[in-house]
N, C-alpha and C positions, 0 to 999 in steps of 0.2 A: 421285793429286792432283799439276797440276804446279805447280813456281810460278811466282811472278810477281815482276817489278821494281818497284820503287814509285818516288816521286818524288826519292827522295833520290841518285839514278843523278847519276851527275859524268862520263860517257859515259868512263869508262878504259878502258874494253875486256877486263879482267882475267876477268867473269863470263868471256865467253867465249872465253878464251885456256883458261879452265879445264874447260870443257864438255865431256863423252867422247864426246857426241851431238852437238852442232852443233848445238844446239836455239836459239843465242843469235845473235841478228844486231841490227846498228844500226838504229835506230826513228827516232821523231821524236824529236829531244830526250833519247833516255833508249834505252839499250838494251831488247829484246824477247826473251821466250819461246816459242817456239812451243809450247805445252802437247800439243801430237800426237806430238812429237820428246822433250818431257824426260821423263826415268826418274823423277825426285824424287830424284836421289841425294844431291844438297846441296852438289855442289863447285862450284856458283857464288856460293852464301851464301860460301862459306869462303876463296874467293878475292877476293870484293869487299871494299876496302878502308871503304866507309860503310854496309854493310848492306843493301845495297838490293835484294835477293831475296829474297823472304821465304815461304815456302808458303802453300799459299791454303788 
């Protein structure tokens, strides 16, 4: 299960500075998941500063 960014994304870029996979790239508005690339491992919950990755 991969997850996902919700609306509370402040576009910092930190999820994916922290990503091991490159699963995270810039979206409209709000950074993106690609669910086919993320493991679930959680280091971009842990890196976001508002929470905005949340598992689905």
């Amino acid at each position: 299960m991969a997850y996902k960014i919700n609306d509370d994304c402040i576009n910092c870029g930190a999820c994916a500075e922290g990503c091991p996979t490159e699963a995270i790239s810039e979206g409209d508005g709000k950074y993106v998941i690609n669910p086919e690339t993320c493991i679930d491992c959680g280091a971009c919950a842990e890196a976001c500063p508002v929470g905005a990755p949340q598992a689905e």
